[in-house]
Backbone as XML, in Angstrom:
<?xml version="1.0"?>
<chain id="A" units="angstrom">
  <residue number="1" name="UNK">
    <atom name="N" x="-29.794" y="62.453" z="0.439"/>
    <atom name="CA" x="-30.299" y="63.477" z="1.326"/>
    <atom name="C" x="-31.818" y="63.583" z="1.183"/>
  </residue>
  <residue number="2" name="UNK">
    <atom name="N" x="-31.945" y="63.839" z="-0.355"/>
    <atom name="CA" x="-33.851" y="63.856" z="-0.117"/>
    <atom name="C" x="-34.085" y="62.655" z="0.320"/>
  </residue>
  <residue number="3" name="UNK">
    <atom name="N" x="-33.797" y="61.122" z="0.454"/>
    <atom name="CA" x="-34.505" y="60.345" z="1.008"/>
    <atom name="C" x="-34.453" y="59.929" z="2.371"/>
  </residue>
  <residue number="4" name="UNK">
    <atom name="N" x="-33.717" y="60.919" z="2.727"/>
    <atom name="CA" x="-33.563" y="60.943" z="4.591"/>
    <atom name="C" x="-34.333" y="62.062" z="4.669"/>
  </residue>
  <residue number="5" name="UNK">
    <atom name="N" x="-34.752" y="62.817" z="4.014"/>
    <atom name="CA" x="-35.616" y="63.914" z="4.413"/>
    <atom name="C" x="-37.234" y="63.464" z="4.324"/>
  </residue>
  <residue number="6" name="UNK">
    <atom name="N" x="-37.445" y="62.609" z="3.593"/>
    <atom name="CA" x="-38.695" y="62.032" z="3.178"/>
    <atom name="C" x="-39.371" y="60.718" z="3.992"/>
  </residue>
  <residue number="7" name="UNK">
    <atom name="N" x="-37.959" y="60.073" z="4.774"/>
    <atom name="CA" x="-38.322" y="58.991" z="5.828"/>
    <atom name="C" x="-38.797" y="60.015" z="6.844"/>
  </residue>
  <residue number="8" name="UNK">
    <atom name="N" x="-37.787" y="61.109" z="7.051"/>
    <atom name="CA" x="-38.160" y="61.659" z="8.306"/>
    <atom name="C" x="-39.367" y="62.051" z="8.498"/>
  </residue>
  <residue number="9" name="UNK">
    <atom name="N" x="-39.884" y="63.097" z="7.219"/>
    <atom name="CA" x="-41.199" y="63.318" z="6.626"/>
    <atom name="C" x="-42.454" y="62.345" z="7.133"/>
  </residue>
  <residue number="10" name="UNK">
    <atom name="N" x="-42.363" y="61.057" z="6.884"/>
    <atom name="CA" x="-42.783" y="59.829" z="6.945"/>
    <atom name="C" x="-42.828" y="59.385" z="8.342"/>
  </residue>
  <residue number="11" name="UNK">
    <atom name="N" x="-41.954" y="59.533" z="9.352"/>
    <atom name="CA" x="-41.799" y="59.075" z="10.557"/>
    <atom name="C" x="-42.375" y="59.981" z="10.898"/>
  </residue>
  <residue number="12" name="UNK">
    <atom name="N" x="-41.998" y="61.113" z="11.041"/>
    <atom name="CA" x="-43.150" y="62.879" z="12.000"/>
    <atom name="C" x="-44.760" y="62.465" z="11.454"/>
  </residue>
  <residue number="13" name="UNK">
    <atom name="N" x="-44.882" y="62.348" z="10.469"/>
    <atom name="CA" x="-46.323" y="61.772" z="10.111"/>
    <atom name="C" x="-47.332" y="60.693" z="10.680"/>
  </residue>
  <residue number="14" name="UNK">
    <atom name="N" x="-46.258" y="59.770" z="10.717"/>
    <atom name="CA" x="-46.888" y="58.897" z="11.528"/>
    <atom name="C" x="-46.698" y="58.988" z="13.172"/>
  </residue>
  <residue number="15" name="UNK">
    <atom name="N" x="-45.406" y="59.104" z="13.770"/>
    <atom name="CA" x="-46.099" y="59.372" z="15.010"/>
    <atom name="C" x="-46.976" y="60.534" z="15.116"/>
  </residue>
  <residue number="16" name="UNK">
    <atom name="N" x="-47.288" y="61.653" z="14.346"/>
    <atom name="CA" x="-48.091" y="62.314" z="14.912"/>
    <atom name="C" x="-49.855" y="62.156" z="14.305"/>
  </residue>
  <residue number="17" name="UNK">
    <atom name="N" x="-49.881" y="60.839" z="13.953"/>
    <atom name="CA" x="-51.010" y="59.968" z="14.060"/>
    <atom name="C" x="-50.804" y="59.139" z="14.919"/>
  </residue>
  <residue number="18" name="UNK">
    <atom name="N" x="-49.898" y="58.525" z="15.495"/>
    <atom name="CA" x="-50.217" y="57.816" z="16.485"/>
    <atom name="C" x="-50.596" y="58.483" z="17.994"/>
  </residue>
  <residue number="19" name="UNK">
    <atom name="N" x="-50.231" y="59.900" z="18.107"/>
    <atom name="CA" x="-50.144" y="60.518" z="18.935"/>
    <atom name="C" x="-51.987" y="61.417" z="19.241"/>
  </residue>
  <residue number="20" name="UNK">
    <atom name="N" x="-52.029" y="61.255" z="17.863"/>
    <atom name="CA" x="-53.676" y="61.759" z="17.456"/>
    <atom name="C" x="-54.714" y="60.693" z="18.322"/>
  </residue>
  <residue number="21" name="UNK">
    <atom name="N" x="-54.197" y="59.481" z="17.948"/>
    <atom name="CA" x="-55.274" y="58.522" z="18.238"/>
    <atom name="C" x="-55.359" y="58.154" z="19.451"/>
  </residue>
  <residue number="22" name="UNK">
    <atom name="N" x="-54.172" y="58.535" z="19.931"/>
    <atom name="CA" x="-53.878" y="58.224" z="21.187"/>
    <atom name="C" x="-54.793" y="59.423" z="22.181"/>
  </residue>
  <residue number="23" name="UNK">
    <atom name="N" x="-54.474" y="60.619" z="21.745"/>
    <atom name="CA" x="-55.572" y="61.847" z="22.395"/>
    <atom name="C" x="-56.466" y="61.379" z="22.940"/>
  </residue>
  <residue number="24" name="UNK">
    <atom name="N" x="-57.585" y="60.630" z="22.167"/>
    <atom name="CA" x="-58.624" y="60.265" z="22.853"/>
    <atom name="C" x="-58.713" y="59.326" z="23.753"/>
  </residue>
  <residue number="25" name="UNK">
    <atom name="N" x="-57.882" y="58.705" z="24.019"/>
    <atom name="CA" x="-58.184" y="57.358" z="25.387"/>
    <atom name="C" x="-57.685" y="58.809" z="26.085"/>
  </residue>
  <residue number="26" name="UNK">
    <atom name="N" x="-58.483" y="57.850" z="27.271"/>
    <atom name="CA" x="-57.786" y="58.166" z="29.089"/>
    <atom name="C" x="-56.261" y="58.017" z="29.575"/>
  </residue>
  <residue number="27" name="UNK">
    <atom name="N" x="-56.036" y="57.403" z="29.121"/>
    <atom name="CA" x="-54.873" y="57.275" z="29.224"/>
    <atom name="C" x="-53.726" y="58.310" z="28.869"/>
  </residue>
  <residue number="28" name="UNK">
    <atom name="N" x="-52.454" y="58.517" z="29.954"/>
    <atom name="CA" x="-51.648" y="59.586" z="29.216"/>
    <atom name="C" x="-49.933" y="58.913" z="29.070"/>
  </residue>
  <residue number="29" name="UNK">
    <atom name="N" x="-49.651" y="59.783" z="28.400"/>
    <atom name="CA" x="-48.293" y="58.957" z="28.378"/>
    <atom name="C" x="-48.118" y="58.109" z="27.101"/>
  </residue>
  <residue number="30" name="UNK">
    <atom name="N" x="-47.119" y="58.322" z="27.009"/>
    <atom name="CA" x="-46.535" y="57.397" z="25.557"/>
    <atom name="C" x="-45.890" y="56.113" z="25.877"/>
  </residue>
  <residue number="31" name="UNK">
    <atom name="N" x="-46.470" y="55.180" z="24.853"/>
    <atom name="CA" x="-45.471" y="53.603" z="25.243"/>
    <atom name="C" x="-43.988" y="53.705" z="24.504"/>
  </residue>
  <residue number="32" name="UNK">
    <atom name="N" x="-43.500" y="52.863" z="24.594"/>
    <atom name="CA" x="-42.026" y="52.586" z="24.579"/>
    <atom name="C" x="-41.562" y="52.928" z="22.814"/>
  </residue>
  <residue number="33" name="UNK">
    <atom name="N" x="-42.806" y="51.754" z="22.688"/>
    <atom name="CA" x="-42.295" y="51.785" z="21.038"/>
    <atom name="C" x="-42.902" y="54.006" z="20.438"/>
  </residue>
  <residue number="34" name="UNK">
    <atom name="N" x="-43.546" y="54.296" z="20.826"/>
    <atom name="CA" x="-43.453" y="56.100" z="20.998"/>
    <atom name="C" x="-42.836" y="56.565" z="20.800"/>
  </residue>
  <residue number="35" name="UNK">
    <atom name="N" x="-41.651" y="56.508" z="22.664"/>
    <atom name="CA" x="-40.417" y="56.806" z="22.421"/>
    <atom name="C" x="-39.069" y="56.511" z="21.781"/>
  </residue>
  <residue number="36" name="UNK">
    <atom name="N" x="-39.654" y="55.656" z="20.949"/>
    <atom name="CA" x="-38.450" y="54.606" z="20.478"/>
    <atom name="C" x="-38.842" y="55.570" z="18.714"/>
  </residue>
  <residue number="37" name="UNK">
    <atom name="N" x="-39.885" y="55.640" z="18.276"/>
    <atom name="CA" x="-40.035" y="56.520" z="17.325"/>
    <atom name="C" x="-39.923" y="58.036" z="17.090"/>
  </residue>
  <residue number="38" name="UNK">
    <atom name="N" x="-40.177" y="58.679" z="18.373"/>
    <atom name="CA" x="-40.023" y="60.021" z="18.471"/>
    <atom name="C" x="-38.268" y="60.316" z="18.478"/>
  </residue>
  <residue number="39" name="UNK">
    <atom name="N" x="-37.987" y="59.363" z="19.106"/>
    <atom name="CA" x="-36.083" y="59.269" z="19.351"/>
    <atom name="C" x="-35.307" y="59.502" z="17.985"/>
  </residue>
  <residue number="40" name="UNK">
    <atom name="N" x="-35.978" y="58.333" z="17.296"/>
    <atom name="CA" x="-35.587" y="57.982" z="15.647"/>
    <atom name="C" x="-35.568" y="59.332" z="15.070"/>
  </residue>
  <residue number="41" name="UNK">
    <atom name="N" x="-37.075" y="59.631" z="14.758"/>
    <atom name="CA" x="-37.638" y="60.951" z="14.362"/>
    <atom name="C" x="-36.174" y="62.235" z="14.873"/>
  </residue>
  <residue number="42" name="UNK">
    <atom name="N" x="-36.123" y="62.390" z="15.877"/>
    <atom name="CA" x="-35.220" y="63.342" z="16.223"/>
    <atom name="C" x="-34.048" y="63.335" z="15.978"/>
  </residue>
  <residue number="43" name="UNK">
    <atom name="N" x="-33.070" y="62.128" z="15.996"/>
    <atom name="CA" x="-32.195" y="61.570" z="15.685"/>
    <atom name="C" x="-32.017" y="61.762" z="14.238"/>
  </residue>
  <residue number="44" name="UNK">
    <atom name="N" x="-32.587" y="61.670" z="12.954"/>
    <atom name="CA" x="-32.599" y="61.593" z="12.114"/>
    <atom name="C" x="-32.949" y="63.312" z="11.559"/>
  </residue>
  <residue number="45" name="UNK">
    <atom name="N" x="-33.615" y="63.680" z="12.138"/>
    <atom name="CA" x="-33.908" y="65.445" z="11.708"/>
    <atom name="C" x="-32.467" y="65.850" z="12.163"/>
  </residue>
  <residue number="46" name="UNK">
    <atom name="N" x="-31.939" y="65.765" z="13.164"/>
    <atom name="CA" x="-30.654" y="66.285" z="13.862"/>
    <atom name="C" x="-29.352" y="65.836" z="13.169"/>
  </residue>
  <residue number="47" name="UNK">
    <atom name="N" x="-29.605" y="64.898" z="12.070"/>
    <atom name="CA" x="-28.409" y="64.032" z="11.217"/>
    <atom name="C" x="-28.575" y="64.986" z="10.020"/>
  </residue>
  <residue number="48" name="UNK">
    <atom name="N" x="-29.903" y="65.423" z="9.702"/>
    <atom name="CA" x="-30.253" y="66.306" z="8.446"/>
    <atom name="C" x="-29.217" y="67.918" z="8.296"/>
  </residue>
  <residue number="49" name="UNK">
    <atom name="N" x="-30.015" y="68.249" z="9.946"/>
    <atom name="CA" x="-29.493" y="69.648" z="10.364"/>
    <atom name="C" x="-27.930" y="69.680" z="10.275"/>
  </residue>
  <residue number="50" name="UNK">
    <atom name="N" x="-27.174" y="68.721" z="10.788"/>
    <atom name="CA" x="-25.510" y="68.465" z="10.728"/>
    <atom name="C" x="-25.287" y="68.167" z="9.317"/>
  </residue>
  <residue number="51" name="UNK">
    <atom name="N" x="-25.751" y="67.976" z="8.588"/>
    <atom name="CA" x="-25.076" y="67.867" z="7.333"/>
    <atom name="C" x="-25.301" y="69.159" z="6.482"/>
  </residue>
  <residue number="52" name="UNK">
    <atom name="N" x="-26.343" y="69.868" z="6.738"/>
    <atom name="CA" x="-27.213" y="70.814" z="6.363"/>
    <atom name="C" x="-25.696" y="71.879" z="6.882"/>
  </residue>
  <residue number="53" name="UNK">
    <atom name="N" x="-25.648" y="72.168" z="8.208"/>
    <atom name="CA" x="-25.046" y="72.829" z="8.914"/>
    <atom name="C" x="-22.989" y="72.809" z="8.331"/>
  </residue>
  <residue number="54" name="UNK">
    <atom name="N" x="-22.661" y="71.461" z="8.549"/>
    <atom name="CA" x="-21.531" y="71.494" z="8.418"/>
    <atom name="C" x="-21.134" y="71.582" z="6.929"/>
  </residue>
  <residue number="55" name="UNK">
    <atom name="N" x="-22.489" y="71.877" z="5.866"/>
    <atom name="CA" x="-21.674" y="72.282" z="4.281"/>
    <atom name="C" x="-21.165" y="73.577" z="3.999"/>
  </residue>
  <residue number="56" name="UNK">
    <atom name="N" x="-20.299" y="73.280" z="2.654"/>
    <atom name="CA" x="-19.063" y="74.181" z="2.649"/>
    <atom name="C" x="-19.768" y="76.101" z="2.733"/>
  </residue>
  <residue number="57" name="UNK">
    <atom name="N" x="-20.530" y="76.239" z="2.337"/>
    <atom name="CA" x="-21.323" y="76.965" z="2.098"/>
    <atom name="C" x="-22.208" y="77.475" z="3.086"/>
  </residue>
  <residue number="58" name="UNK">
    <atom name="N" x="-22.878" y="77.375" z="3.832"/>
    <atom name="CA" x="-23.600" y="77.233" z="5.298"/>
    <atom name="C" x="-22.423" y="77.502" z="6.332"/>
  </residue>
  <residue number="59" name="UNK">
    <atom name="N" x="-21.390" y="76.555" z="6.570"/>
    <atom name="CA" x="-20.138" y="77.105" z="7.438"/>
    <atom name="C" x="-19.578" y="77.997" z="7.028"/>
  </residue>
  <residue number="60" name="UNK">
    <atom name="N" x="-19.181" y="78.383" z="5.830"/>
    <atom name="CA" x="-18.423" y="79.652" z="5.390"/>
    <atom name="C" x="-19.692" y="80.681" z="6.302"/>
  </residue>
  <residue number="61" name="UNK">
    <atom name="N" x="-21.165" y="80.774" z="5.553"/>
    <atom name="CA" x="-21.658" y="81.876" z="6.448"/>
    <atom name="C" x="-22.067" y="81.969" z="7.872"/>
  </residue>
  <residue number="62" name="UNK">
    <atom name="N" x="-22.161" y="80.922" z="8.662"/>
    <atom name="CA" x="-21.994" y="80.925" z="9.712"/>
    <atom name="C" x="-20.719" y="81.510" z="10.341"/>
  </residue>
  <residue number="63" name="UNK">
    <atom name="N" x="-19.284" y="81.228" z="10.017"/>
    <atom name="CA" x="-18.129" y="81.450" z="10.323"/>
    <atom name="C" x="-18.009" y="83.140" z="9.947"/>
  </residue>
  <residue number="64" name="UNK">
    <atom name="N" x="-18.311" y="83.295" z="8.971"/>
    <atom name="CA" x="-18.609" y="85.259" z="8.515"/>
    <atom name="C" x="-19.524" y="85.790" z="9.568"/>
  </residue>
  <residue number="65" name="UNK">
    <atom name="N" x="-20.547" y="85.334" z="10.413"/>
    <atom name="CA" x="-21.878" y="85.574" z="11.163"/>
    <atom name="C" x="-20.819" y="85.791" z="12.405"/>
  </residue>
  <residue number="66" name="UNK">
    <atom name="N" x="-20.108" y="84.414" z="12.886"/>
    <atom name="CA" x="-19.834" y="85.160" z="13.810"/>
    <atom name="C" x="-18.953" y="85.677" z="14.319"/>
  </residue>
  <residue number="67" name="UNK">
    <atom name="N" x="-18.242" y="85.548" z="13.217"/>
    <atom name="CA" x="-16.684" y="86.666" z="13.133"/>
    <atom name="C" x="-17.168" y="88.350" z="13.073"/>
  </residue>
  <residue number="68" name="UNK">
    <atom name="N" x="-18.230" y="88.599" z="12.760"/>
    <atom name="CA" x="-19.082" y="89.776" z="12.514"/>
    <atom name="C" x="-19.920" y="90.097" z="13.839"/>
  </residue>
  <residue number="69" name="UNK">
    <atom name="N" x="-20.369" y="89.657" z="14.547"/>
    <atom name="CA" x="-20.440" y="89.359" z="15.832"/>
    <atom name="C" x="-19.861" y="89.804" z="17.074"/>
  </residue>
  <residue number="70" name="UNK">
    <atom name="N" x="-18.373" y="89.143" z="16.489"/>
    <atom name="CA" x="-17.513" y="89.400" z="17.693"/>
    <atom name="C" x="-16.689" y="90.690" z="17.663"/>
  </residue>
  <residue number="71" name="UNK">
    <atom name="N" x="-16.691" y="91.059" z="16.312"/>
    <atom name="CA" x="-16.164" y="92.177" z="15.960"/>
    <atom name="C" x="-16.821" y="93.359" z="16.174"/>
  </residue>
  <residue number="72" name="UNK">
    <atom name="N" x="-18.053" y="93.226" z="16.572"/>
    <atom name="CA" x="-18.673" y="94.422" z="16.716"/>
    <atom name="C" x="-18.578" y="95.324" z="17.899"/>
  </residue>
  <residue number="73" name="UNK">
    <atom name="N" x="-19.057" y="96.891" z="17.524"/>
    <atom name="CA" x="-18.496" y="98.076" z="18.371"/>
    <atom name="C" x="-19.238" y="97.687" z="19.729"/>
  </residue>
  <residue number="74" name="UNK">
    <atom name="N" x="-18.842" y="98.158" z="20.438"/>
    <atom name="CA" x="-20.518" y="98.140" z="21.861"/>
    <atom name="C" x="-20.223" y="99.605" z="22.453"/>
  </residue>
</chain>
């Protein structure tokens, strides 16, 4: 887990140097290989969050959140 957290770390870093350097041309718009990194990048934060999300501990309080929720007066 920390070393999927530390690529990801690593990937947000660098595209957002590539995204820096890119600022200054005229040019707008991202090339392929960009989106092919920003994808990764997201893909991989969103693999973090689901594992993050679906532990035993995290679902127990989520599942209390919104059983508490639904139960409430109005």
């Amino acid at each position: 887990m920390k070393r999927a957290v530390r690529r990801l770390c690593s990937a947000l870093r660098w595209a957002n140097l590539r995204v820096r350097q890119r600022a200054g041309r005229g040019d707008e718009g991202m090339t392929t290989s960009e989106y092919a990194m920003g994808t990764i990048a997201a893909c991989a934060f969103a693999a973090v969050l689901y594992k993050i999300v679906t532990s035993g501990a995290i679902s127990d309080a989520l599942g209390s959140l919104v059983g508490r929720a639904l139960d409430a007066p109005f």
